[in-house]
PDB file of N, CA, C and O in Angstrom:
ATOM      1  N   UNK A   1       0.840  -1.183   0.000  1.00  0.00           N
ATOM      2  CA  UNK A   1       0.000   0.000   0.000  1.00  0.00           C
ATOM      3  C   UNK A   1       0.884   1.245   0.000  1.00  0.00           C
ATOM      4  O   UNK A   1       2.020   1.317   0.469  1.00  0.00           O
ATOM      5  N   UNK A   2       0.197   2.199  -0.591  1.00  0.00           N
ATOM      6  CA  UNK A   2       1.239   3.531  -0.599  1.00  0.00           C
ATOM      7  C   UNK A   2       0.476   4.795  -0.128  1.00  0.00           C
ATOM      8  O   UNK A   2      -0.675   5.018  -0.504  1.00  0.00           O
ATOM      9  N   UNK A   3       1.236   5.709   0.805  1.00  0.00           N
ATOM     10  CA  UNK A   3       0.551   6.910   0.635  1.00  0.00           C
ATOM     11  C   UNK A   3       1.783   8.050   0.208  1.00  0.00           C
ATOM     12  O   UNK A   3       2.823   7.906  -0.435  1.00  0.00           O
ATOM     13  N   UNK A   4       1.136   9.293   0.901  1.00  0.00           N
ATOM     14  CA  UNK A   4       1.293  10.155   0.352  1.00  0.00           C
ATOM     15  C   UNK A   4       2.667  10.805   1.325  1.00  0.00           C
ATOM     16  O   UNK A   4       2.403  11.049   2.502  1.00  0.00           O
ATOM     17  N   UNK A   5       3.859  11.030   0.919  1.00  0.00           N
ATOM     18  CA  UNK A   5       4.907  11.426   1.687  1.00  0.00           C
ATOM     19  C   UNK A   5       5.333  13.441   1.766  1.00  0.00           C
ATOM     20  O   UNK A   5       6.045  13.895   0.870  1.00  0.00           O
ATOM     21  N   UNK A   6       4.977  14.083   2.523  1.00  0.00           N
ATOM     22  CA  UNK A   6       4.962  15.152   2.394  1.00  0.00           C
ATOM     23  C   UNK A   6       6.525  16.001   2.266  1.00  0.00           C
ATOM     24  O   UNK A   6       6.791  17.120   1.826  1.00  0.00           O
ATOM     25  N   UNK A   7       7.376  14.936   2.850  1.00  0.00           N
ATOM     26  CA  UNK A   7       8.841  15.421   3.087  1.00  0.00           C
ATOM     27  C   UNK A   7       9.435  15.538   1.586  1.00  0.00           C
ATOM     28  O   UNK A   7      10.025  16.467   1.036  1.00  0.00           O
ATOM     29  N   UNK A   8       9.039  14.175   1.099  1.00  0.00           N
ATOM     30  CA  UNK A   8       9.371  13.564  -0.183  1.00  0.00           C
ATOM     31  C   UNK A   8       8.740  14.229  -1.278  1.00  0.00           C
ATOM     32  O   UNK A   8       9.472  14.427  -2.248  1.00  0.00           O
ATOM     33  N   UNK A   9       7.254  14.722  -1.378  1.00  0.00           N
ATOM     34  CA  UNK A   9       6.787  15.158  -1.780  1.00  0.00           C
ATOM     35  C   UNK A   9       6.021  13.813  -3.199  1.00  0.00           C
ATOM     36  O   UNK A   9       6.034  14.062  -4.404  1.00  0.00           O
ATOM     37  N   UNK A  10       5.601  12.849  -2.746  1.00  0.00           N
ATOM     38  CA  UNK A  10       5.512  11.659  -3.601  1.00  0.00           C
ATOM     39  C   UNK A  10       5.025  10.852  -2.839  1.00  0.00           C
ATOM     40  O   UNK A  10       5.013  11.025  -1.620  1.00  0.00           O
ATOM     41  N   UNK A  11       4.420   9.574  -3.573  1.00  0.00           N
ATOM     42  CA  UNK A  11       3.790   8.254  -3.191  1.00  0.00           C
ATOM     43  C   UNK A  11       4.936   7.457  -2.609  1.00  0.00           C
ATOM     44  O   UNK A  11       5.978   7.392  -3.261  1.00  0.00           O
ATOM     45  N   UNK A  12       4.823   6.728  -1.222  1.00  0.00           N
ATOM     46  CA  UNK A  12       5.758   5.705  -1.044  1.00  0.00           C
ATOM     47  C   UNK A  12       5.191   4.356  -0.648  1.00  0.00           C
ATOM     48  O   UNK A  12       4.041   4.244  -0.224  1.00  0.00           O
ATOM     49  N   UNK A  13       6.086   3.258  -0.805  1.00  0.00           N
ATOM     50  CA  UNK A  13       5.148   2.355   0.163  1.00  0.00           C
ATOM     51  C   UNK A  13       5.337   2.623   1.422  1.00  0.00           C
ATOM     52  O   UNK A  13       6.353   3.158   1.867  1.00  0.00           O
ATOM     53  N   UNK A  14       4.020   2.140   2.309  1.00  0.00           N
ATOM     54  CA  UNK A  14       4.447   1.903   3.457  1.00  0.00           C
ATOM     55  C   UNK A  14       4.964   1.509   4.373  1.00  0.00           C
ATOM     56  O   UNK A  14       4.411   0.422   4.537  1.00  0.00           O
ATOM     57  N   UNK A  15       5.999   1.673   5.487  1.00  0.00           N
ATOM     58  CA  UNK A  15       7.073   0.606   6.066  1.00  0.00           C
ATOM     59  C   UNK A  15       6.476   0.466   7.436  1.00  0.00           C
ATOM     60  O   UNK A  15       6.185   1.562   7.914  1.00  0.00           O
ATOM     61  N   UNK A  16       6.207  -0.567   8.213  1.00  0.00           N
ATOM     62  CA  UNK A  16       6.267  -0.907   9.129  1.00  0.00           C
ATOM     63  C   UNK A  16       4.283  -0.398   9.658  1.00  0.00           C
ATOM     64  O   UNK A  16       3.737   0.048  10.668  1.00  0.00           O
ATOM     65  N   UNK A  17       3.923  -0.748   8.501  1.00  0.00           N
ATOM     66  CA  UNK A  17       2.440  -0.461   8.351  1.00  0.00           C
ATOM     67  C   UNK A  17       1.120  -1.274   9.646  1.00  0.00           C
ATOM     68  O   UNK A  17       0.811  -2.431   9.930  1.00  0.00           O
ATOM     69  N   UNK A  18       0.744  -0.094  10.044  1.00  0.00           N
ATOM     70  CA  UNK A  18      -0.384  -0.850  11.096  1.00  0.00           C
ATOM     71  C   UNK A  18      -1.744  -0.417  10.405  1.00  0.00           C
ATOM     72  O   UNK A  18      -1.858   0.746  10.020  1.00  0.00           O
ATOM     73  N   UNK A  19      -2.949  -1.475  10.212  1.00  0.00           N
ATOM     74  CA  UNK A  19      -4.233  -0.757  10.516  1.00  0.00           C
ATOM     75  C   UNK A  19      -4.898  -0.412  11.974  1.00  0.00           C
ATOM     76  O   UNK A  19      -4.941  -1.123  12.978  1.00  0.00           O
ATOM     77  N   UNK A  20      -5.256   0.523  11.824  1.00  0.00           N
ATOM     78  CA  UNK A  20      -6.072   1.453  13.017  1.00  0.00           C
ATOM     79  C   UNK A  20      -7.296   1.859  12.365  1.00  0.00           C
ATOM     80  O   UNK A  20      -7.378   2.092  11.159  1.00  0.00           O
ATOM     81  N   UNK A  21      -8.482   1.958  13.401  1.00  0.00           N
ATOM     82  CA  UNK A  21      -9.428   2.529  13.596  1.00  0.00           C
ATOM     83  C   UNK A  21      -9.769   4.034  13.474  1.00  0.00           C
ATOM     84  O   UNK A  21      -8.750   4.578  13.899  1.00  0.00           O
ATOM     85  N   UNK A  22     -10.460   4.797  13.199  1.00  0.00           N
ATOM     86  CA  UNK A  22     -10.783   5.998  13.398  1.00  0.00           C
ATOM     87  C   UNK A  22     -11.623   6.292  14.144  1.00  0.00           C
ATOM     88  O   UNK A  22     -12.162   5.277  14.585  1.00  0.00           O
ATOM     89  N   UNK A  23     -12.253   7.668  14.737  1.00  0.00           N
ATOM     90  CA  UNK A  23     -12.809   7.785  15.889  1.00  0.00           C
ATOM     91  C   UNK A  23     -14.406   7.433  15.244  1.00  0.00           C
ATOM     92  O   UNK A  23     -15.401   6.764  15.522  1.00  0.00           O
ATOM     93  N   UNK A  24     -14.111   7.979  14.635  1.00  0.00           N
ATOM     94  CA  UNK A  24     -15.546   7.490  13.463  1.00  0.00           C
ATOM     95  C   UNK A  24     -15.748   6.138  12.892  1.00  0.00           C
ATOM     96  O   UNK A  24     -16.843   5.886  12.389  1.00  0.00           O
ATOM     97  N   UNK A  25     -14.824   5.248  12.914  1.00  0.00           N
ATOM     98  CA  UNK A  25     -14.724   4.175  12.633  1.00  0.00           C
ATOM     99  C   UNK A  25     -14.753   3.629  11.245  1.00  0.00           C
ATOM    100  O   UNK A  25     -15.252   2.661  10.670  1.00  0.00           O
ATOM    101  N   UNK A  26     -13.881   4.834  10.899  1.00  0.00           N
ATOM    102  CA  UNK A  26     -13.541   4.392   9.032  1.00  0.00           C
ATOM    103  C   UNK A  26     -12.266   3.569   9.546  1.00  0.00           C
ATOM    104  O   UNK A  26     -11.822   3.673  10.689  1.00  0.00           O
ATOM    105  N   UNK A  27     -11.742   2.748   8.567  1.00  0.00           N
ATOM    106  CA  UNK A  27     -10.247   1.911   8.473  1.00  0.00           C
ATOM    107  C   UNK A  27      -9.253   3.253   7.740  1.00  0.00           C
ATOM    108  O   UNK A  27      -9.496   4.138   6.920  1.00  0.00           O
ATOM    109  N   UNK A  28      -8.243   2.908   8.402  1.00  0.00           N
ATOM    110  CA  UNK A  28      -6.993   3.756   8.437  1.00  0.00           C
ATOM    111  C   UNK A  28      -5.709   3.033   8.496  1.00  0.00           C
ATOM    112  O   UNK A  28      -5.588   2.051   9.228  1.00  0.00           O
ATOM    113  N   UNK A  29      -4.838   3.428   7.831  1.00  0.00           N
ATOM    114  CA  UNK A  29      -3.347   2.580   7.953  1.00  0.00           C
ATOM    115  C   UNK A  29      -1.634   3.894   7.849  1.00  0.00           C
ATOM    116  O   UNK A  29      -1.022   4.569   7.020  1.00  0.00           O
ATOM    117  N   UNK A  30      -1.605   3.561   9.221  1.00  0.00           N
ATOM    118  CA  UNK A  30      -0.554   4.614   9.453  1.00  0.00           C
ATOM    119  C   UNK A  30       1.136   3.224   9.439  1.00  0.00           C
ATOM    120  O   UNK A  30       1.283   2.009   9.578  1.00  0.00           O
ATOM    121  N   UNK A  31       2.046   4.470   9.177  1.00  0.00           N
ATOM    122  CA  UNK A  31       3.423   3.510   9.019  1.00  0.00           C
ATOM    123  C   UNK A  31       4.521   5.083   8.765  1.00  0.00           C
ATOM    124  O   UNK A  31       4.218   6.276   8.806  1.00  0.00           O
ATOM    125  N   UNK A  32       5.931   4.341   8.487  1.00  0.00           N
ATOM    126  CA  UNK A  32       6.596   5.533   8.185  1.00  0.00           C
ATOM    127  C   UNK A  32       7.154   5.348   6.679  1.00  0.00           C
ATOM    128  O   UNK A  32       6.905   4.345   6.011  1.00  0.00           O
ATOM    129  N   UNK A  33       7.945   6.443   6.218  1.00  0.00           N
ATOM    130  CA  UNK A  33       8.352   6.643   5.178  1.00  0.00           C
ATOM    131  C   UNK A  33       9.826   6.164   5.018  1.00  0.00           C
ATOM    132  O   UNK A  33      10.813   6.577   5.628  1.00  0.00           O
ATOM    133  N   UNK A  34       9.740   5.050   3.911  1.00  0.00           N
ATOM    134  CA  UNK A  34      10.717   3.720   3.506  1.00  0.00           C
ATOM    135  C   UNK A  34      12.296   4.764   3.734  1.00  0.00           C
ATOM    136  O   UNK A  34      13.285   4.380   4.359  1.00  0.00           O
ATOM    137  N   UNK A  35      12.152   6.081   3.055  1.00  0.00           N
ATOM    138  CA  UNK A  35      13.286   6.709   2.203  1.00  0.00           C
ATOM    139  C   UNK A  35      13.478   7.866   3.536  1.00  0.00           C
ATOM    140  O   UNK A  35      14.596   8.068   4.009  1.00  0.00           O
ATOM    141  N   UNK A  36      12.371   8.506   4.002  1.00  0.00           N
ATOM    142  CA  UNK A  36      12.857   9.675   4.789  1.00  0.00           C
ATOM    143  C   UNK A  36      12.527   9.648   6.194  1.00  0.00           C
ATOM    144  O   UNK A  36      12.894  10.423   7.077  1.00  0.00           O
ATOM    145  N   UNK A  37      11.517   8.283   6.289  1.00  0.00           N
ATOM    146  CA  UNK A  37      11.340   7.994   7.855  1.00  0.00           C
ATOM    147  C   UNK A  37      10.290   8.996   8.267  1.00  0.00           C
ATOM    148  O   UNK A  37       9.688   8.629   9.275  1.00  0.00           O
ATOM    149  N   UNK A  38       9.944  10.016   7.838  1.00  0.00           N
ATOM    150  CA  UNK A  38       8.198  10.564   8.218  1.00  0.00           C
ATOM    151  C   UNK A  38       7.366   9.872   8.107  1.00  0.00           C
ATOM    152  O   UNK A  38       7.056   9.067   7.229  1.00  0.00           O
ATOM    153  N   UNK A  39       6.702  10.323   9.551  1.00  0.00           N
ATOM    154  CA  UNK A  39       5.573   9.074   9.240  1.00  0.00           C
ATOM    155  C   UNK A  39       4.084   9.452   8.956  1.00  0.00           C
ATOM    156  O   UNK A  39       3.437  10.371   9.459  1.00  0.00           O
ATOM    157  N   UNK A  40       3.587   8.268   7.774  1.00  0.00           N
ATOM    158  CA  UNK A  40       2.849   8.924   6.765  1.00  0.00           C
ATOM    159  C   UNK A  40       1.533   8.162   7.499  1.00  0.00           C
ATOM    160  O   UNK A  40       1.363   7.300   8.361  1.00  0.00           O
ATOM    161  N   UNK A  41       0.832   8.887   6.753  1.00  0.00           N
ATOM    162  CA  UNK A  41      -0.792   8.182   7.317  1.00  0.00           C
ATOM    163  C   UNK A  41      -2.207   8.028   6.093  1.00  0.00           C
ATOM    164  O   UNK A  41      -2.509   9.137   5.651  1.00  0.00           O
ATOM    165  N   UNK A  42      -2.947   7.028   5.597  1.00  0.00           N
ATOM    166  CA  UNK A  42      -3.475   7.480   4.608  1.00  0.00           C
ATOM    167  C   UNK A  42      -5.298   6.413   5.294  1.00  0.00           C
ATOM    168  O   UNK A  42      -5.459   5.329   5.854  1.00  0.00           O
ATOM    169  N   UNK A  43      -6.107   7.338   4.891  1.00  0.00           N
ATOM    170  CA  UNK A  43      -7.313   6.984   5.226  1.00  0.00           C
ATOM    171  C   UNK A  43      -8.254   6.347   4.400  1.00  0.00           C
ATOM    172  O   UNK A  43      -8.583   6.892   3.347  1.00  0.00           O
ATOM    173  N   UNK A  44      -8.862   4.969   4.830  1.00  0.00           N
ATOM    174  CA  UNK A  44      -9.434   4.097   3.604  1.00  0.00           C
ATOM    175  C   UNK A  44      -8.735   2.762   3.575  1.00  0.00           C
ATOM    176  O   UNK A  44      -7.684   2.523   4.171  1.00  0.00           O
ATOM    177  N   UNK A  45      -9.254   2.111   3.003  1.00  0.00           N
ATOM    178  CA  UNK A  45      -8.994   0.411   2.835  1.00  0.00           C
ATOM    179  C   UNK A  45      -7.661  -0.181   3.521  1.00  0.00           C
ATOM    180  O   UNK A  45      -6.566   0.287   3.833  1.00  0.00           O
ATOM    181  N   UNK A  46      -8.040  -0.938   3.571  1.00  0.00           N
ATOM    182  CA  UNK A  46      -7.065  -2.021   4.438  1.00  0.00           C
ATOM    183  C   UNK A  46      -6.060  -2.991   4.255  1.00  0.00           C
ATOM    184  O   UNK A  46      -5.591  -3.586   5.225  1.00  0.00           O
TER     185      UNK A  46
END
């Protein structure tokens, strides 16, 4: 899965990827960035 890297300014995959919950209870999958280590977050599927 990939999101969106703001440091990088580009799509990365995700490293060390968890799904989480939202307070609202959409699916969410936070992790960090492979190349710059920010950690990215993208909302939606699993």
């Amino acid at each position: 899965m990939q999101a969106y890297c703001f440091k990088c300014r580009s799509k990365r995959e995700i490293k060390n990827a968890q799904h989480v919950t939202l307070k609202n209870g959409r699916p969410a999958t936070r992790g960090v960035c492979p190349v710059c280590g920010t950690k990215v977050f993208r909302i939606g599927k699993k």
